[in-house]
C-alpha positions in Angstrom: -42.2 34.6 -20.0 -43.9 32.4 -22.0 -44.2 29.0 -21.3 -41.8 26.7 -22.9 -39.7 29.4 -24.4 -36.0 29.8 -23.1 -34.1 33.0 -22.0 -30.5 33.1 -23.5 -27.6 35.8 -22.4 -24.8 36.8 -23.7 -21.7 35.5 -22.0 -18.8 37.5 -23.8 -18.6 41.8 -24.5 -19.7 41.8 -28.1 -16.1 42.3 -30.5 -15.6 45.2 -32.2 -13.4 47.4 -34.3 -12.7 51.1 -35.2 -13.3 52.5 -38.8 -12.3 56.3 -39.1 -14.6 57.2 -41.5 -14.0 59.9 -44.4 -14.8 63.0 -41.6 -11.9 62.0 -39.4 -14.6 60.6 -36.9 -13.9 57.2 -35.2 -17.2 54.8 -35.6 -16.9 51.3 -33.5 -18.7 48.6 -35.4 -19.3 44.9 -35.0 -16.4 42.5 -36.2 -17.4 40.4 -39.4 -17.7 37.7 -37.3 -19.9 39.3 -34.7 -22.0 40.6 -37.1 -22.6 36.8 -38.6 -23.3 35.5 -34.6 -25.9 38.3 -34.0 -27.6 37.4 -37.2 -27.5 33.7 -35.9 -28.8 34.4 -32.6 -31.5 36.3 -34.2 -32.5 33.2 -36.3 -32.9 31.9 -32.9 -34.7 34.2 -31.0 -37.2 35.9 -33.5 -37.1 33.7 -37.2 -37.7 35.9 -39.3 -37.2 35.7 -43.1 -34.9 38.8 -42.9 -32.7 36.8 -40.6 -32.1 34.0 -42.9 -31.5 36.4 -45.5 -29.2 38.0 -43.6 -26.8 34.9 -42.9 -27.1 33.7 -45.6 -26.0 36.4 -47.4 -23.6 37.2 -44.6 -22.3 33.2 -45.1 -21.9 33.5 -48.7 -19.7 36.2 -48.2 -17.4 34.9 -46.3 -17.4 31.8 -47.3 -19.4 29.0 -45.8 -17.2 27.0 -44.5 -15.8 30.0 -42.3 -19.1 31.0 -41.4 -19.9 27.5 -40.5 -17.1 27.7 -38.1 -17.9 30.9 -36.0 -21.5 29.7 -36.0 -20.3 26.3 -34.5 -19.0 28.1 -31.9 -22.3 30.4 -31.0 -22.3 29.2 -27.6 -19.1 30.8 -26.3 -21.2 33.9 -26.9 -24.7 33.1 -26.2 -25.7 30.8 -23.1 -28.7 29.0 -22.4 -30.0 29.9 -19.5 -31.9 26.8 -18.5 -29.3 24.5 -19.6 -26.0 23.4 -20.5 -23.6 22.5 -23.7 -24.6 23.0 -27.3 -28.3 24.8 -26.8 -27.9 27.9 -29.0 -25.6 25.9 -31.4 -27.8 23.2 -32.1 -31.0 25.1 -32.2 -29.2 27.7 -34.5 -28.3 24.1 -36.3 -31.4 23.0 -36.4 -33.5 25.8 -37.8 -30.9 26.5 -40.8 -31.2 23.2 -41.9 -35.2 23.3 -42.3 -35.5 27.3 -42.0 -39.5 28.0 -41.3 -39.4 31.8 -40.3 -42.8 32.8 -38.6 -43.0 35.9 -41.1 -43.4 33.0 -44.0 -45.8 34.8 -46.1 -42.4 37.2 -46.6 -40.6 34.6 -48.6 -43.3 34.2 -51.2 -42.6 38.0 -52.0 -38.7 38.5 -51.8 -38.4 39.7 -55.4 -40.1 42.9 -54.0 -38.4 42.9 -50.6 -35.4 45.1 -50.2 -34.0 45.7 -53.0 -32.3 41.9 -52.5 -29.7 40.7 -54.7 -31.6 38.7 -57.7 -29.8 35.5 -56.1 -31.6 36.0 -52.6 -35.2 36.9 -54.3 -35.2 32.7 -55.0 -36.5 31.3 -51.2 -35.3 27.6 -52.8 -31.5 29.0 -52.6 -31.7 30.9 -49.1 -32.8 27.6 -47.9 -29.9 26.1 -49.9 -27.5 28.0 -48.9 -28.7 27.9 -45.2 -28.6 23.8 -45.1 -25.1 23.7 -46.2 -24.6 25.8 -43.7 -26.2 24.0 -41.1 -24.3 20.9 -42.3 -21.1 22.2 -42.5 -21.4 23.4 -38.2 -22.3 19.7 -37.7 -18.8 19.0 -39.2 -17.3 22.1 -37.7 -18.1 20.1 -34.4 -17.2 17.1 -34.8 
C-alpha cells in the first residue's frame, strides 16, 4: 500500500431494491441513496472528474439538501480503517468543496464528454453545485 494512503471498508451490506423489468425478470439494483454514497466514496478513493459529475448530477436530482444528508452520513457505511469518527465524511467534505480530480485535463473538455447534459459541460457549475453540497453536510452535521 502506498504510503500515506488509507484503506477504507465497508461496514454495512450495500441496500438494494427489486425492479421487475418489462420481461418479467427481477433485477436488484442499488437504492437512490446507495447509488449517491458509492459515487461519494468514489470521489474519495479515485477523484475522478466522472465522479464529481456523477454526484453532482446525482445531488441535483434529488435535491441537495437530501443528498447533503445521506452524504453526511457516509461513515455508517464506509469506515476508516486507521481511524475513528468522521474520516470518510470529512474527506468526502473536503474534496467537494474544492473538487481537484487527478483526471483534470477531463474537465477542460466536458462539452465532448458523454454526451453530458449542456448544464454539466460548464466545470464552473459542477464545482458549484459540489460546494453547496459540501456546505450543506457541514450543516447536516451540526
Amino acid at each position: 500500500m502506498e504510503a500515506g494512503v488509507r484503506q477504507m471498508i465497508r461496514t454495512r451490506p450495500l441496500e438494494s431494491s427489486q425492479v421487475r423489468l418489462p420481461s418479467g425478470r427481477v433485477l436488484t439494483v442499488p437504492t437512490a441513496e446507495e447509488t449517491l454514497r458509492i459515487k461519494g466514496f468514489l470521489i474519495v478513493r479515485r477523484n475522478q472528474t466522472r465522479d464529481y459529475l456523477g454526484v453532482a448530477a446525482l445531488a441535483d436530482g434529488y435535491g441537495i439538501h437530501d443528498a447533503a444528508g445521506v452524504l453526511a452520513r457516509i461513515d455508517d457505511y464506509y469506515a476508516d480503517q486507521h481511524g475513528g469518527g468522521r474520516g470518510v465524511a470529512a474527506q468526502l467534505t473536503r474534496q467537494l468543496a474544492d473538487p481537484r480530480p487527478k483526471d483534470s485535463s477531463v474537465t477542460r473538455q466536458l462539452d465532448a464528454y458523454r454526451n453530458l447534459g449542456s448544464r454539466w459541460t460548464d466545470w464552473g457549475e459542477v464545482r458549484a453545485v459540489c460546494a453547496q453540497l459540501a456546505a450543506e453536510m457541514l450543516e447536516a452535521e451540526g
